[in-house]
N, C-alpha and C positions, 0 to 999 in steps of 0.2 A: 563508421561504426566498427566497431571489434570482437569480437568472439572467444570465447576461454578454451585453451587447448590443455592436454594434457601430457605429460611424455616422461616416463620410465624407463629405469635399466637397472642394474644389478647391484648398481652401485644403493637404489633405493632414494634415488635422485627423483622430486617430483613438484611439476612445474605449470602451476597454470597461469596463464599469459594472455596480454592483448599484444601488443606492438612494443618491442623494445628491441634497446641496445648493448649487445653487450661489448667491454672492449676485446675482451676474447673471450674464443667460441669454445664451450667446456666440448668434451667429446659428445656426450649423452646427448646435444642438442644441434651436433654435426645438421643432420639434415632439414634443419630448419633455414628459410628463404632471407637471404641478406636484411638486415635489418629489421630483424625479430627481435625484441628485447623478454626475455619469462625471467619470472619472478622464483630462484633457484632456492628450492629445501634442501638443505645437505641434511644426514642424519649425525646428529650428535654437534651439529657446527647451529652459529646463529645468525640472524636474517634480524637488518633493522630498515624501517622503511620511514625516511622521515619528509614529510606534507609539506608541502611549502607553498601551495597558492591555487586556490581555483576560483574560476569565474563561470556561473554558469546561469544560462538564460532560463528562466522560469516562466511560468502560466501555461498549467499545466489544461485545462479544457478549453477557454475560447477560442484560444489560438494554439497553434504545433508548437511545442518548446522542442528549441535546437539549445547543444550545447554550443555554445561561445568559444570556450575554451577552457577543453576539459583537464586531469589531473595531472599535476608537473610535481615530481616529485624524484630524491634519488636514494637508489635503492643499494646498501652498501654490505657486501659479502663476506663473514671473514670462513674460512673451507680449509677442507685436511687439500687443497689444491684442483678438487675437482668442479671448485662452480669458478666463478668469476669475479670481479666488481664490471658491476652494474653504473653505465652512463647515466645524465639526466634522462627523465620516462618521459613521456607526453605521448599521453591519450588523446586522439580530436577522431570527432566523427568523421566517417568516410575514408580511417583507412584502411580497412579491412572490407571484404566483403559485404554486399548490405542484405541485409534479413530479409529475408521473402518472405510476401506479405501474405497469408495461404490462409486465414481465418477470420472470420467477424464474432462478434457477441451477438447472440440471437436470443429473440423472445417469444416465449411459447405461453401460452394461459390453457390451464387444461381444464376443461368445465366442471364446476360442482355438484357434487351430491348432498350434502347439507344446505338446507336451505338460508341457514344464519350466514352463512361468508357470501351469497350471492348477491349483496350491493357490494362489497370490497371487489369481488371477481371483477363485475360490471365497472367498477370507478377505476379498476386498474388497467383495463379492455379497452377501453375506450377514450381515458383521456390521454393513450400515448407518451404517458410520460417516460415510461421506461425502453421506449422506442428510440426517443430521440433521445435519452443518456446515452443508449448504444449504437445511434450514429452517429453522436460524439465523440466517442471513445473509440470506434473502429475510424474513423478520420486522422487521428492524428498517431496510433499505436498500431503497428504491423504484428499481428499475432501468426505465430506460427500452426494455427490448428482454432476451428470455432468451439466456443464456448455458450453453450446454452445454457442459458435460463428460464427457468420450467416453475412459472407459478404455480400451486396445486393444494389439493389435502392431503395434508401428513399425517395423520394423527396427533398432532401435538402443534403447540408453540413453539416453533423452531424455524431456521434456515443455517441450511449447510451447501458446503462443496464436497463432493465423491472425487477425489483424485484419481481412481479408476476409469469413469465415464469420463471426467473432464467435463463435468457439467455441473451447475448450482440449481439447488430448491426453495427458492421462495414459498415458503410454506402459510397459505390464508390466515391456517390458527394464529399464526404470531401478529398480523396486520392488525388482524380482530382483535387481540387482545390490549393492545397498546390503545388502538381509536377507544376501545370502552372506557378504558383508564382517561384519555385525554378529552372524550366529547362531552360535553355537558347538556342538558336536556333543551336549552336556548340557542344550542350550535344551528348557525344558518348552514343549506344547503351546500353554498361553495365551503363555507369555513367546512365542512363535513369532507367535503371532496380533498381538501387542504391537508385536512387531517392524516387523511388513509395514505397518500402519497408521504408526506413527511415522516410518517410511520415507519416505512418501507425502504427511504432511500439510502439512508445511514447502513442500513442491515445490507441492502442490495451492495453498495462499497466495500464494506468489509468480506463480505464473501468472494467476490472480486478482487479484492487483495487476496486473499487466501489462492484464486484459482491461478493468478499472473506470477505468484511467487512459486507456484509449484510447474505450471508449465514453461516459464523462463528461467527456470531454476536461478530464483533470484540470491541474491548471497546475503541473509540476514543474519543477525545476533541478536539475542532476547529470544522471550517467547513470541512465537508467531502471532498469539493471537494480541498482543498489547503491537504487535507494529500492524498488520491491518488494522486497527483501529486508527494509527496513526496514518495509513491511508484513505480514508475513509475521512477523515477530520479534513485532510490535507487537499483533497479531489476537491470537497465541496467548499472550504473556505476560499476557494479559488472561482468557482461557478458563481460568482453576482450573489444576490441576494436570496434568491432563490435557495439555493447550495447552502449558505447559510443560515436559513430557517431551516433544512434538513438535519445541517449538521447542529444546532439546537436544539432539537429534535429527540438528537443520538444523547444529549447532555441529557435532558431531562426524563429520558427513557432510562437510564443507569440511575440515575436520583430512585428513580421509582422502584427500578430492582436491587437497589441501596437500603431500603428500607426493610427488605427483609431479610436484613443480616443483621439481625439482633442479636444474636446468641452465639459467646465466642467459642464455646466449642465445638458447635455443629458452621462453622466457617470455614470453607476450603481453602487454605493455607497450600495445599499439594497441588492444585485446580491447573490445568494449564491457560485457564482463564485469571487476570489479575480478578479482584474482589471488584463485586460492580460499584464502589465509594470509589475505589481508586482510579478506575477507569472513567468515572465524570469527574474526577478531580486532572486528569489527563487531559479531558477535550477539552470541560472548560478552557485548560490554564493556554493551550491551542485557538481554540474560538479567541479569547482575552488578547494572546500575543497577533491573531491575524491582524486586529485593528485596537489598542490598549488605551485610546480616546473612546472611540463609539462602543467599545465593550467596559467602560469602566465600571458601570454597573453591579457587574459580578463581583467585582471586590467591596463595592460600597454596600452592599447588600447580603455580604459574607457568603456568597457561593463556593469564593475563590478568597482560601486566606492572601493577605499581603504578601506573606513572605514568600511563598511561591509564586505569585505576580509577577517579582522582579525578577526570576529569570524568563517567563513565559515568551517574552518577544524574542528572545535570544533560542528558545525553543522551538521555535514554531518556525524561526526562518534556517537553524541548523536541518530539519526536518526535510523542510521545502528541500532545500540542498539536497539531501540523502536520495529524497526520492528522484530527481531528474537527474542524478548519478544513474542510479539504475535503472531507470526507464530508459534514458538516455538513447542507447542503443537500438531501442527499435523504436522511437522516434520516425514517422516519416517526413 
């Protein structure tokens, strides 16, 4: 495993790093332990980092994904004399320190005072489903601090993550309002039960993306809230079948809040949320590239134009990639 260091001088030299080599040791980085390789910013000089090969072991829930053989790459300096050139890199787990594992995800159901969410409360109480995601998910990922999840009444149709508490709200109104949208009056019992879960899991991922990127200070680009989605697509197309009706779920939940963006000028274009069309045009093209035989449907059926189809498999497993980069490390 490796960890990002930081290290400053006067010179305005700044350096975050796992394990590298440099062939000499600029001064600013003197005290750093033989065989430290940092990745050097000079001011005003330029830094090229060119990729050359990874291999990395995926399946990210049923079983622990280990890196295999993490990034090799060489990193070439040109400097008014004060950084280096940089050796070949290689990252592999286990050589730095390893993460202590000091937190679990935890689940709390707070009891209702409306009586309308009281079968959601109970279907989610009871049939433990959100139990065992989270001793899933603390099995195989060493978090540094717990993370609760606090089903309850919000006032609204909503779930969020508080970076302050470091805790997520599963909020009733939003279960309720999806199951109304998705039940129809001939819905059997389990299919009912089926409902309220599939409801909930896609939302329950994505907030969990949000709370692992901010307490692992993960290193994104984009807007946060289109790659937790991309987390959330990515956990569950991995989980069997199950994971997959969830993350179906989250497609046809966006269709629905797709529809009421009729009107282009009242459409948030500034939103730091993509538009909900493009955010199911997102999972679909994810759901399509996880299996492009058993998902062809979506395209024969125009969920998912063609044209975008052809890169979705090359999307979905670039993705894959991404995430067990950054999870990677606290992996146990």
């Amino acid at each position: 495993m490796y960890t990002l260091q930081r290290y400053d001088d006067p010179g305005d030299h700044y350096s975050p790093g796992g394990r590298l080599n440099l062939t000499e040791v600029p001064g600013w980085a003197s005290g750093l332990p033989p065989g430290t390789l940092v990745y050097c910013w000079c001011s005003s000089e330029k830094l090229k980092l060119t990729p050359i090969d990874t291999a990395i072991g995926i399946d990210m829930i049923h079983r622990k994904s280990v890196v295999l053989a993490a990034l090799l790459a060489i990193a070439t300096v040109w400097t008014n004399g004060s950084c280096a050139i940089a050796s070949p890199l290689y990252l592999a787990q286990g050589e730095s320190e390893a993460i202590v594992d000091a937190g679990d995800i935890t689940i709390n159901y707070l009891p209702v005072q409306d009586a309308n969410f009281e079968s959601v409360y109970i279907i989610l109480k009871e049939t433990q489903v959100f139990e065992e995601i989270a001793d899933a998910v603390n099995s195989y990922l060493a978090l540094p601090t717990d993370i609760p999840v606090n089903f309850m009444e919000c006032g609204e149709a909503n779930a969020f993550y508080d970076p302050e508490a470091q805790e997520i709200s599963m909020c009733y109104e939003l279960t309720q309002a999806y199951v109304d949208i998705f039940t129809d009056e001939n819905t059997s019992d389990e299919d009912y039960v089926k409902e309220v879960i599939n409801a909930t899991v896609f939302t329950f991922f994505h907030e969990l993306g949000h709370a692992l990127v901010h307490i692992l200070e993960l290193p994104i680009t984009g807007k946060e809230e289109d790659v937790v989605d991309e987390f959330a697509a990515i956990m569950l197309l991995q989980s069997g079948d199950e994971g997959v009706e969830a993350a179906l779920a989250g497609v046809v939940q966006f269709s629905v809040d797709s529809e009421q963006e009729t009107e282009l000028e009242n459409l948030a274009f500034w939103g730091e949320h993509s538009l909900s069309s493009q955010r199911f045009y997102n999972i679909a093209c994810f759901v399509y590239g996880s299996d492009p035989n058993g998902f062809r449907y979506l395209v024969e059926n125009d969920f998912l134009p063609e044209g975008r189809a052809q890169r979705c498999e090359d999307e979905y497993a670039q993705k894959v990639r991404s995430w067990d980069i950054l999870l990677g490390p606290y992996y146990k």
